[in-house]
TORNU-896023 format. One line per 3 residues: number of its first residue (from 1); for each residue x, y, z of C-alpha. Coordinates in steps of 0.05 Angstrom, whole numbers, plus 32768, in hexadecimal, padded with zeros to 4 digits. Layout:
NUM	X/Y/Z; ...
***
This chain:
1	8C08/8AED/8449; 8BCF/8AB6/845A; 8B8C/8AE1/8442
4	8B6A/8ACA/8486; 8B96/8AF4/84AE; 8B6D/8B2F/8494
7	8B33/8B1E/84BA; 8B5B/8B25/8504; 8B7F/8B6B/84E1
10	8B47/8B8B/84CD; 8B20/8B82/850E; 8B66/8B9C/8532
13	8B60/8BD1/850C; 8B19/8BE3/8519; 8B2A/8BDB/856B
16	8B5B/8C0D/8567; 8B37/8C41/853F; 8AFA/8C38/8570
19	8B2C/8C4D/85AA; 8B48/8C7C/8585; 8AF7/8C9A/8573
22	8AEE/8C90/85BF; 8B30/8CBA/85D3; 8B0A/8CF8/85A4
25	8AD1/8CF0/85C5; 8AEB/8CF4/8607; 8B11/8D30/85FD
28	8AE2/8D5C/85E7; 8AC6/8D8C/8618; 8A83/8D6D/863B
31	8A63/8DBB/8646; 8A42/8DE1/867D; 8A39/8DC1/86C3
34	89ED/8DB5/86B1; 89F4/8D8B/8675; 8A2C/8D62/869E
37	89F6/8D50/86D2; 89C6/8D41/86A6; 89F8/8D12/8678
40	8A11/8D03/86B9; 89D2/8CE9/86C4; 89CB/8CCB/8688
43	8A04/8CA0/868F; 89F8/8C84/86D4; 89B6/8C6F/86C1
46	89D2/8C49/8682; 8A00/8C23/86A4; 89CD/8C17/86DC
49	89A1/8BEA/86AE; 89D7/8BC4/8686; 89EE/8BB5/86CA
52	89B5/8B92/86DF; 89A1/8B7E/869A; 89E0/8B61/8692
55	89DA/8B3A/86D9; 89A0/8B1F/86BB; 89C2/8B02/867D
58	8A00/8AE2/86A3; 89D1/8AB0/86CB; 89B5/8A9F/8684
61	89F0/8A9B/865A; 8A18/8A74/8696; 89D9/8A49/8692
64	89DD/8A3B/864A; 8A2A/8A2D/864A; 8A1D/89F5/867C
67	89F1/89D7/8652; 8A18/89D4/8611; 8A4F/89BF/863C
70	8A18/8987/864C; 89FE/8974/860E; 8A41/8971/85F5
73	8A46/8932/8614; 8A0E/890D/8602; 8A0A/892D/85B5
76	8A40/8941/857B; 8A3B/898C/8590; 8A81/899C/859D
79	8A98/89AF/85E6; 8ABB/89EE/85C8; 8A75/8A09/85B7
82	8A6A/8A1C/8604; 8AA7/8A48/8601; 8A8F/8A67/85C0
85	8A4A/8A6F/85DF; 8A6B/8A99/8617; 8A9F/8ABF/85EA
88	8A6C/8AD8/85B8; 8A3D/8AE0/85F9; 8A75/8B12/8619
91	8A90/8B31/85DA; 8A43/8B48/85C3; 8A35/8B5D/860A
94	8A7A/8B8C/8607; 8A70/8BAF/85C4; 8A27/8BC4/85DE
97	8A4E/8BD7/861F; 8A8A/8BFD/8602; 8A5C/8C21/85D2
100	8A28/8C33/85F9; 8A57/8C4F/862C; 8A75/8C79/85FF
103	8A31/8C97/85E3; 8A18/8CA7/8628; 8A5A/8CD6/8627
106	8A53/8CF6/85E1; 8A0D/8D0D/85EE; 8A20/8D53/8617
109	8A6A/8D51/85ED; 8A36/8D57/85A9; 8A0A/8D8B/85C8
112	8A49/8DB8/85DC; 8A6C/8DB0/858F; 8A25/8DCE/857E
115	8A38/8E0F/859D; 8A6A/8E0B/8564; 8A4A/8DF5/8527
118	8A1F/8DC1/8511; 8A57/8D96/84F0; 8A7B/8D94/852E
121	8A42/8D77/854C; 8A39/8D45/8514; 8A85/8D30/8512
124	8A83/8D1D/855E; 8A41/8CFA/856D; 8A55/8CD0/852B
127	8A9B/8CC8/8547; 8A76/8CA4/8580; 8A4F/8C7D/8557
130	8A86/8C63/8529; 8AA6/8C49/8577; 8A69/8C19/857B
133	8A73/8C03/8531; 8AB2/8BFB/8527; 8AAD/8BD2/8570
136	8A74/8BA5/8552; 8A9A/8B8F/8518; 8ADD/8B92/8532
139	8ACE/8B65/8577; 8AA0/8B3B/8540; 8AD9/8B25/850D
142	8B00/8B1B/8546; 8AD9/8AEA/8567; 8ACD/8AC4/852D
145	8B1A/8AC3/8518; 8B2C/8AA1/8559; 8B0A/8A65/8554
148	8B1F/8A60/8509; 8B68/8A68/8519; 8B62/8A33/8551
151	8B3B/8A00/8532; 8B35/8A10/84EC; 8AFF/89EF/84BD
154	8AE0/89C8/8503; 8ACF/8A16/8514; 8A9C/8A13/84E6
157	8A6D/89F2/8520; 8A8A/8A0E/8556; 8A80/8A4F/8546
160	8A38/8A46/8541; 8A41/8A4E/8588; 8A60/8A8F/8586
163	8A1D/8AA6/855C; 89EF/8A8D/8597; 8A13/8AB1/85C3
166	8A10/8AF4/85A3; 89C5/8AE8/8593; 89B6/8AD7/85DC
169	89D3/8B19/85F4; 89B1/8B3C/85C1; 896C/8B2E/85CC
172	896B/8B36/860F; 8997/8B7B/85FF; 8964/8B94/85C8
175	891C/8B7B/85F1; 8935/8B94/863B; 894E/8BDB/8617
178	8918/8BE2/85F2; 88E5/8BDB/862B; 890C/8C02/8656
181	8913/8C41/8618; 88D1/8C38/8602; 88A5/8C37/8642
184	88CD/8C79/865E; 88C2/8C98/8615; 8877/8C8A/861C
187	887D/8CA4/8668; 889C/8CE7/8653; 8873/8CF4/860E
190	882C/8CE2/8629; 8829/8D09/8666; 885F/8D45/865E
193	8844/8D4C/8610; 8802/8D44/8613; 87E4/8D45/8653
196	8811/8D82/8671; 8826/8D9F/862A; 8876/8DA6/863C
199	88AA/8D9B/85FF; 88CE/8D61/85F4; 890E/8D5A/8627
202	88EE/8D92/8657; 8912/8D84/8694; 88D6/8D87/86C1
205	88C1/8D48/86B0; 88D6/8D0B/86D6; 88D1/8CD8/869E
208	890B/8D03/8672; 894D/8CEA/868B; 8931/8CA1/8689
211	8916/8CAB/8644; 895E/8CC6/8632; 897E/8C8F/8652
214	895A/8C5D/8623; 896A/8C7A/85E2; 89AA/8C5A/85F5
217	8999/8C17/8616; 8972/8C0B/85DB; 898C/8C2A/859E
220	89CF/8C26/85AA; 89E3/8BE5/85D9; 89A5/8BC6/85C2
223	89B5/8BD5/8579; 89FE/8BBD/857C; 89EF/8B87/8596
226	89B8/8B72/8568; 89E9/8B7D/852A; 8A28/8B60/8554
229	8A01/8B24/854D; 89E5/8B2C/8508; 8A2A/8B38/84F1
232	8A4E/8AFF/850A; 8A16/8ACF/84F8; 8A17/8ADC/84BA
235	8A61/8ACE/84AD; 8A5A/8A95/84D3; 8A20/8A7C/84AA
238	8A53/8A87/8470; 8A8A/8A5B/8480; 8A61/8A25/849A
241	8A3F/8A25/8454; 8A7F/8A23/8432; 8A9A/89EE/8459
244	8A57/89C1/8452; 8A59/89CE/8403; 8AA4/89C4/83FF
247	8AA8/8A05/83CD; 8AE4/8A27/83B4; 8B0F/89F7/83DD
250	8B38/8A17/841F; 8B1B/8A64/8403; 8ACC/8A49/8416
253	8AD0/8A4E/8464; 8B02/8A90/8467; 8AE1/8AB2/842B
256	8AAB/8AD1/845A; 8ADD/8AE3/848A; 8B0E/8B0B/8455
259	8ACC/8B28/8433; 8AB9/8B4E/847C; 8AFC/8B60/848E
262	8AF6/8B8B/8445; 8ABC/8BA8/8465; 8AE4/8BBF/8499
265	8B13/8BE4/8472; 8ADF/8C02/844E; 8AB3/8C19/8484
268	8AED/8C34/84A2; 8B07/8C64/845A; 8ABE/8C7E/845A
271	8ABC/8C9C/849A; 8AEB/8CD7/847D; 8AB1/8CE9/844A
274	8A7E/8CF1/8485; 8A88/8D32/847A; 8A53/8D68/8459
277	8A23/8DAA/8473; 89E7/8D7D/8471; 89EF/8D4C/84AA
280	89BE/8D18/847F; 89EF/8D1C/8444; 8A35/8D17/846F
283	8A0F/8CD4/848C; 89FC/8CC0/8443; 8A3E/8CC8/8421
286	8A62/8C9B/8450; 8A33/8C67/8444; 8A2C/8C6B/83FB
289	8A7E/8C6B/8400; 8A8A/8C36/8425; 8A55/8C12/83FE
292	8A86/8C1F/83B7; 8AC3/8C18/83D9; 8AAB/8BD9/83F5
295	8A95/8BBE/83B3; 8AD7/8BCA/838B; 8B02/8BA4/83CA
298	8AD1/8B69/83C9; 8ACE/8B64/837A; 8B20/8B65/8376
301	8B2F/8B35/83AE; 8AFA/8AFB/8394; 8B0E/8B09/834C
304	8B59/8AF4/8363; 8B46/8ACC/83A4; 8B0F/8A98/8386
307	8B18/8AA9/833E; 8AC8/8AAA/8334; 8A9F/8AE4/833C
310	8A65/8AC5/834E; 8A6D/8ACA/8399; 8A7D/8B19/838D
313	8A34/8B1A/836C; 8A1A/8AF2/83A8; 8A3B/8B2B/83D2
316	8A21/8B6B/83AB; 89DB/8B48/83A2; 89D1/8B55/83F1
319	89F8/8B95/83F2; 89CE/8BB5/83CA; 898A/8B98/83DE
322	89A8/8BB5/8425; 89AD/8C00/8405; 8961/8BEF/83ED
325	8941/8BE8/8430; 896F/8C1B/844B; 894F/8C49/8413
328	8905/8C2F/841D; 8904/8C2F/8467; 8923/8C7E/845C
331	88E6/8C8B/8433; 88B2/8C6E/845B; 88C8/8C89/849D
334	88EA/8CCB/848E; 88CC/8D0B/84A3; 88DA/8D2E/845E
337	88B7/8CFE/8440; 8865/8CEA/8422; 885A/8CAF/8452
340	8870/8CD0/8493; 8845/8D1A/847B; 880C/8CED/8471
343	8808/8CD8/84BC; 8812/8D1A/84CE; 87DA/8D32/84A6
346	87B2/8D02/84BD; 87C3/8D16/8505; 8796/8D50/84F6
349	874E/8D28/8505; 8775/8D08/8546; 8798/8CCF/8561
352	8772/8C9B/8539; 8779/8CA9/84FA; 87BD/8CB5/8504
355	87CC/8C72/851D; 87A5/8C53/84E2; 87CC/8C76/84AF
358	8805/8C62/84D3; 87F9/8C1E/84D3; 87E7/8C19/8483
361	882E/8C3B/8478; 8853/8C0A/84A9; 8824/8BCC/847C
364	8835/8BF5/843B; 8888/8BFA/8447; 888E/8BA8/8447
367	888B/8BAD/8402; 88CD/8BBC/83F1; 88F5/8BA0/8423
370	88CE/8B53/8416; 88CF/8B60/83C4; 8915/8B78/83C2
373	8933/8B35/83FB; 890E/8B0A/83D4; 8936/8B1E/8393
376	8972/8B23/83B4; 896D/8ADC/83D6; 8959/8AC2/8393
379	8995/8AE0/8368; 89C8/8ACB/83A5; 89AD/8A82/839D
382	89B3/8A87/8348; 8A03/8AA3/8354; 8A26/8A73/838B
385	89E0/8A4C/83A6; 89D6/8A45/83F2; 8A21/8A5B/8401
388	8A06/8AA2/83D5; 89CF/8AAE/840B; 89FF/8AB2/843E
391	8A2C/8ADD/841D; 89F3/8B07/8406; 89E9/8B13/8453
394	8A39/8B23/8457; 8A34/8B59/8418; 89FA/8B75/843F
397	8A1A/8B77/848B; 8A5C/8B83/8468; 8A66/8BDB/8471
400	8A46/8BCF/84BC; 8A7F/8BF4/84D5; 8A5D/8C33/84B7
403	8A17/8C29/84B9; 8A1F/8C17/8503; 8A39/8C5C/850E
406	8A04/8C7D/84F2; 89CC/8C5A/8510; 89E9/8C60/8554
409	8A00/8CAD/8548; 89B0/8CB9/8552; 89A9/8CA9/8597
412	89E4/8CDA/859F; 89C8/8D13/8581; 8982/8D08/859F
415	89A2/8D0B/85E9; 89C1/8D4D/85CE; 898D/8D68/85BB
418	896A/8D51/85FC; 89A5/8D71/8622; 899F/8DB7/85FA
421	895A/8DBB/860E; 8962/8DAD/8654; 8999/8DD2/8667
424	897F/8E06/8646; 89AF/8E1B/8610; 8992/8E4C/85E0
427	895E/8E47/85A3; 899D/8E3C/856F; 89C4/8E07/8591
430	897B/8DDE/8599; 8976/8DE4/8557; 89B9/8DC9/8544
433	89AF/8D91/856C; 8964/8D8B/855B; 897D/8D81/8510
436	89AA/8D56/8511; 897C/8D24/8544; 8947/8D2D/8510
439	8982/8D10/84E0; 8987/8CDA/8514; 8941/8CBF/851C
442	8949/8CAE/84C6; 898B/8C89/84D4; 8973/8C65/850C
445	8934/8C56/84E1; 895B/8C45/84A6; 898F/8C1E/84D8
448	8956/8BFA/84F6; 893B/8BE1/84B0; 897E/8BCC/849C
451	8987/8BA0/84D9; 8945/8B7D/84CE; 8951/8B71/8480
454	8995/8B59/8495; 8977/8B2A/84C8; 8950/8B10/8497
457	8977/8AFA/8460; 89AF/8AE5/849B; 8975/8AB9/84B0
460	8967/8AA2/846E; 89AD/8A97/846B; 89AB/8A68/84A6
463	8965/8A3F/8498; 89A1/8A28/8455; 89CF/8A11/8480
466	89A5/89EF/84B2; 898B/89CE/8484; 89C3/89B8/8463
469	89EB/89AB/84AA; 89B1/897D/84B8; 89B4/8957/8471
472	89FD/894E/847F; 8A04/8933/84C2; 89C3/88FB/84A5
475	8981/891C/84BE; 8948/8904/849E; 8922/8937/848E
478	88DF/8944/845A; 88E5/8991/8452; 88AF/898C/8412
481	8871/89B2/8425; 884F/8971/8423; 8863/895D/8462
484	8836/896D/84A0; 8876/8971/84D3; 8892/89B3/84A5
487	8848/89CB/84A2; 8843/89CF/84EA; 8881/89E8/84FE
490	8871/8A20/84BC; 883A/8A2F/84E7; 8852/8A38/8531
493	888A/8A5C/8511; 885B/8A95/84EA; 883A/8A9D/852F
496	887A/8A9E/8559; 888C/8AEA/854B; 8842/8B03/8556
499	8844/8ADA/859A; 888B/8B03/859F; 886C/8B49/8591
502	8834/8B3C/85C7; 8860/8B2A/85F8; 8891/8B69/85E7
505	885D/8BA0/85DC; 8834/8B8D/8614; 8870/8B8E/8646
508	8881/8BD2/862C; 883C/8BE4/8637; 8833/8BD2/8685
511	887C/8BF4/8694; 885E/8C30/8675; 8821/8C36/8696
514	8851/8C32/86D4; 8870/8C64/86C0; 8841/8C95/86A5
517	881F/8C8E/86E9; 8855/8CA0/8710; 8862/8CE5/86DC
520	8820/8CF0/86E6; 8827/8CE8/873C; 8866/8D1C/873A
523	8847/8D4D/8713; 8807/8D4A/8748; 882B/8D42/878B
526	8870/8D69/877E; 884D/8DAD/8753; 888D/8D97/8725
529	8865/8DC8/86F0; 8857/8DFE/871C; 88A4/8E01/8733
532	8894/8DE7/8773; 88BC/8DA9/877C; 88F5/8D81/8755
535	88EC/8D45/872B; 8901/8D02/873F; 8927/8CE4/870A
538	893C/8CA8/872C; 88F8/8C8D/8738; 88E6/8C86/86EF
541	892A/8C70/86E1; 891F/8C30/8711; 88D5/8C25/86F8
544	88F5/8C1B/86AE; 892D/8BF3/86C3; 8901/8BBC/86E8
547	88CD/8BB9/86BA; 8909/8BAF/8685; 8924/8B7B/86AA
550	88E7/8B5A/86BF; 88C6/8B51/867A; 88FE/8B43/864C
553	890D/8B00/8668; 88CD/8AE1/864E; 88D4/8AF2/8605
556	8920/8AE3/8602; 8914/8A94/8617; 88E4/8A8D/85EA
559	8916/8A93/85B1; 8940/8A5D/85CA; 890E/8A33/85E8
562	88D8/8A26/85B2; 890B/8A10/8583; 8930/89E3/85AB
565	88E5/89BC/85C5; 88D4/89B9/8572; 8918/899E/8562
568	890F/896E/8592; 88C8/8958/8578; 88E0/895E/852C
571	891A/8976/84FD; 88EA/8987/84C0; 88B7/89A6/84F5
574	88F1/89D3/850E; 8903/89E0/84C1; 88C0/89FB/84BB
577	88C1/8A26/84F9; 88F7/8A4D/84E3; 88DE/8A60/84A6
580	8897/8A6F/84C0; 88C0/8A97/84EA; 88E6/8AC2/84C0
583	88B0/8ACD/848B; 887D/8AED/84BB; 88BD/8B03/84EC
586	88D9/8B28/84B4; 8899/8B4E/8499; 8886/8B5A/84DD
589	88BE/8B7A/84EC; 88C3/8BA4/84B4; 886F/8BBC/84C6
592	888D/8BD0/8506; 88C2/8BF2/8507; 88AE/8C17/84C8
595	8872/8C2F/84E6; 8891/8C41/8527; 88C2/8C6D/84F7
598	888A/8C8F/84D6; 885F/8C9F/8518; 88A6/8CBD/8536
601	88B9/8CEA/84F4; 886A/8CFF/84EB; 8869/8D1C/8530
604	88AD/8D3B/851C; 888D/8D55/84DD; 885B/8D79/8507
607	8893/8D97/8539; 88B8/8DB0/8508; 887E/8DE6/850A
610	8851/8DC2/84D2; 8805/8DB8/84DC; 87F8/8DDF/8516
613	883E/8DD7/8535; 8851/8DC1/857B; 8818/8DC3/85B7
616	87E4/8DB4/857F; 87B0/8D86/857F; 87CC/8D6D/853F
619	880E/8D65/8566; 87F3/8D44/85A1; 87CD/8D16/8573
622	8810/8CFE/8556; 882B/8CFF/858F; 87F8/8CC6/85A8
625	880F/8CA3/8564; 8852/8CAC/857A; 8844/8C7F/85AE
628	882D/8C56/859E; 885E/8C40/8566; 889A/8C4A/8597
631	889C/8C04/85B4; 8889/8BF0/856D; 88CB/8C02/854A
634	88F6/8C07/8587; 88E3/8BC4/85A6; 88BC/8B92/8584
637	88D6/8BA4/8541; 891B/8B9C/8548; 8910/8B64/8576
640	88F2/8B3D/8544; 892F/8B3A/8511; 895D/8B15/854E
643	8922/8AE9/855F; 8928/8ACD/851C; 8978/8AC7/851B
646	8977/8AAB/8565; 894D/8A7B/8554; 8972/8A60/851C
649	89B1/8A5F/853F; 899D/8A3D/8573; 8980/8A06/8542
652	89BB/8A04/852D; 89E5/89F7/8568; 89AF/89BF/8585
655	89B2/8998/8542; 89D4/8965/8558; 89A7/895A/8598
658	8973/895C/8567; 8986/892D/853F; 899D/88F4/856E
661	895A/8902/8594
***
């Protein structure tokens, strides 16, 4: 049997036990007629925005395809890159749709298995989660096998293509879902919490169904998206490295390919040890056995595939610096935790010093991550060189299948426990559902640090190979520091994700206003609180969705554009932009989202009846906190890690242009 083939089988394999996940989901029984409206509701809005969204994104990809089709023949990029462009375009766009759809269905189907038992629960909002994973990397290895099986080692460059794609769709995915979640969240928590003092997921607020219907345009299309594309360009990255450096003859280019297809497989056997009392635990133990599993697979097949373990090395080098930030970004963010008690504790003098405590943590938690990338990149370069960074981003992508699952289980269990509350389904079952969210918000923290340390060593990973593309195909190019070209491009590049962040956070901030205006005009006008009149769910639906759409075009172009004008100016200049880019990209990222994490889980501290308990004015201190590091770790944060990727990739599919200009 040719070895390759294992790449197309195991993502067969994954597409069929993501329909299979689906066709559980689906059976199970959605409830009461209450929570089906309000899922109902749910779902309809969902779809309502990636509609648009995705209207939104065809004008720009169709635009981009006709100009690689263009430049294609002026310049050595190959025509087949415009077909790549629109096939990793469509396949990232569908494994956001598919799994997205299928969350929006599992949220009632979770909070009716809580009437049952906690596990229950647990078993099915991960079931639905595994359908967006096993999607991700199934659809990914796919993609990337077809062009390798058509044109063999000349799909090295083409499928740079494929990468630009997926990266397009995700950043528009991950910025217009993450304004649209984060400016509804702000809606709901600032003026039902704090200003009229009614829980979380009350149903008298207008802002709730919106705010429920962006935990899943965010964190879970958004999300598989962003990873989609962090996946595949990392393979990619890979085999164009091992074609440049001519290493371990034919085995160089499909070595990548075979190493995630054994992710696969072991994602896939771990899922049966998801099981345990604790929900935290059940999540753990499928990671950690994947992880193993994983690891023996990957150390057998290069042991008799290359015959030199240094690649394996390469591998377990990122694997494990991935179960490190996993770790850290648990322990900076959880609830159960020192960091996230501290916030809450400061919470106690107000708002302020709550969101300066936060802050120092968020500063504090780079530590780790940056310390612990750095060693990783370095001891991937000493075993197998530049080919080792980019399988150092494989070994840490490689059990996505799983990890996946579990990040995007959260938004799952949040909306059930949003549904309990609203349809009213008893103290026990709201705290079932409550539990296992709580569970949730440390995945998706945990998820949300993995995909930015993944993004950056992936980036890393593709700084090498431009480079080494551009060496090979003649650029002259001084990449010492001594060169003012680098230095300036060093430069634009450090600022580039701060300019990013302004743009992101201030767009959530004027949808939100919008929003918390029109909360605010219900609650006057209608006597919503008094029991007078009905919320309007619809109208704070729309004000998310155009803001979303509105303000996520800015910040998307100016991944692709900037790079493209500097490449044009100077190769070495563009050189330096990227790694400007990814240094201060990468530790900004890391700030964010980290902080964000912390804010969230120290206002869940506080619920969970510490410090005064809910209605406090330690709670509604946090709660201001809360805030304000929403759009922080659910927009600019994760943002940041596919600015940097994009903007490699798209360096990479303009060298040529850039080269001849």
């Amino acid at each position: 049997m040719d070895i390759s083939l294992l790449a197309p089988l195991s993502g067969i394999i994954a597409l069929l036990l993501a329909a299979s996940l689906a066709y559980y989901v689906l059976k199970k029984p959605r409830g009461n007629k209450k929570m089906i409206e309000i899922s109902d509701h749910i779902y309809k809005g969902a779809l309502t925005f990636l509609k648009e969204e995705y209207r939104i994104i065809a004008v720009f990809a169709t635009a981009v395809v006709i100009l690689l089709a263009i430049a294609s023949l002026f310049t050595d990029i190959p025509w087949e890159t415009s077909i790549a462009f629109a096939l990793g375009a469509l396949f990232s766009a569908l494994a956001g749709n598919v799994g997205m759809r299928i969350a929006t269905k599992a949220n009632s189907r979770t909070a009716e298995a809580c009437k049952e038992s906690m596990q229950k629960g647990l078993t099915l909002a991960f079931s639905s989660g595994a359908v967006m994973g096993l999607s991700v990397v199934g659809l990914g290895i796919i993609g990337i096998s077809i062009f390798y099986f058509i044109y063999g080692s000349k799909s090295a460059s083409i499928l740079f293509g494929f990468g630009f794609g997926a990266s397009s769709i995700a950043l528009f995915a991950r910025v217009g879902g993450g304004i649209y979640t984060k400016s509804a969240d702000i809606g709901a928590d600032l003026v039902g919490k704090v200003e009229a003092g009614i829980p979380e997921d009350d149903p008298r607020n207008p802002a709730v169904i919106a705010d429920n219907v962006g935990d899943n345009v965010g964190d879970v299309a958004g999300m598989g998206a962003d990873l989609f594309e962090s996946y595949v360009d990392s393979i990619i990255s890979g085999m164009s490295l091992g074609l440049i450096l001519s290493l371990y003859g034919k085995y160089g280019i499909i070595y990548p390919m075979v190493i995630a297809s054994l992710g696969i497989f072991s994602s896939i056997i771990a899922m049966i040890f998801v099981k345990a009392k604790n929900p935290y635990t059940a999540l753990r133990n499928g990671l950690f056995g994947s992880t193993i599993i994983f690891s023996i697979l990957s150390f057998i097949v290069t042991y008799y595939l290359i015959g030199d373990l240094s690649p394996f090395f390469a591998i377990f080098v990122g694997l494990i610096d991935g179960v490190i930030i996993g770790l850290s970004t648990e322990y900076f963010t959880s609830h159960q935790r020192k960091p996230a008690k501290k916030i809450a504790e400061a919470a106690k003098t107000g708002a302020a010093t709550n969101i300066l405590m936060g802050l120092s943590v968020g500063m504090l938690s780079t530590l780790i991550p940056i310390i612990a990338t750095a060693i990783a990149m370095v001891l991937a370069y000493e075993f197998s060189g530049f080919y080792g960074i980019a399988l150092a981003a494989i070994g840490m992508l490689s059990t996505l299948g799983i990890s996946l699952a579990t990040d995007c289980y959260g938004p799952v269990a949040d909306n059930a426990a949003g549904i309990s509350e609203m349809a009213g389904l008893g103290e026990e079952v709201r705290r079932r559902t409550e539990e296992l969210d709580a569970v949730g918000n440390t995945t998706a923290a945990m998820g949300k640090g993995f995909a930015i340390g993944s993004a950056a060593i992936t980036a890393l990973a593709l700084i090498f190979t431009f480079v080494n593309r551009a060496l090979s195909l003649g650029a002259k190019m001084d990449i010492s520091l001594t060169s003012p070209y680098l230095t300036a491009g060093l430069f634009i590049g450090g600022m580039l994700p701060f300019i990013f962040s302004a743009v992101t956070l201030g767009a959530v901030g004027k949808t939100a206003e919008k929003m918390v205006n029109e909360v605010r005009r219900q609650f006057r006008e209608k006597g919503i609180l008094e029991g007078k009149g009905k919320p309007d769910y619809e109208s704070c639906i729309r004000i998310s969705t155009r803001g979303a759409l509105r303000e996520m075009v800015a910040p998307s172009l100016l991944a692709v554009v900037v790079p493209i004008v500097v490449g044009i100016w100077k190769v070495e200049a563009l050189a330096g932009l990227l790694i400007g880019a990814t240094a201060t990209g990468f530790l900004l990222a890391i700030f964010l989202a980290n902080a964000g994490g912390a804010w969230d889980n120290a206002k869940k501290y506080i619920e969970e009846g510490h410090l005064g308990g809910k209605g406090s004015d330690t709670h509604k201190a946090a709660v201001v906190g809360d805030t304000v590091g929403d759009p922080c770790k659910d927009t600019s944060g994760p943002s940041l890690n596919i600015l940097i990727k994009l903007m490699s990739i798209v360096s990479l599919v303009f060298l040529p242009l850039f080269i001849s200009a």
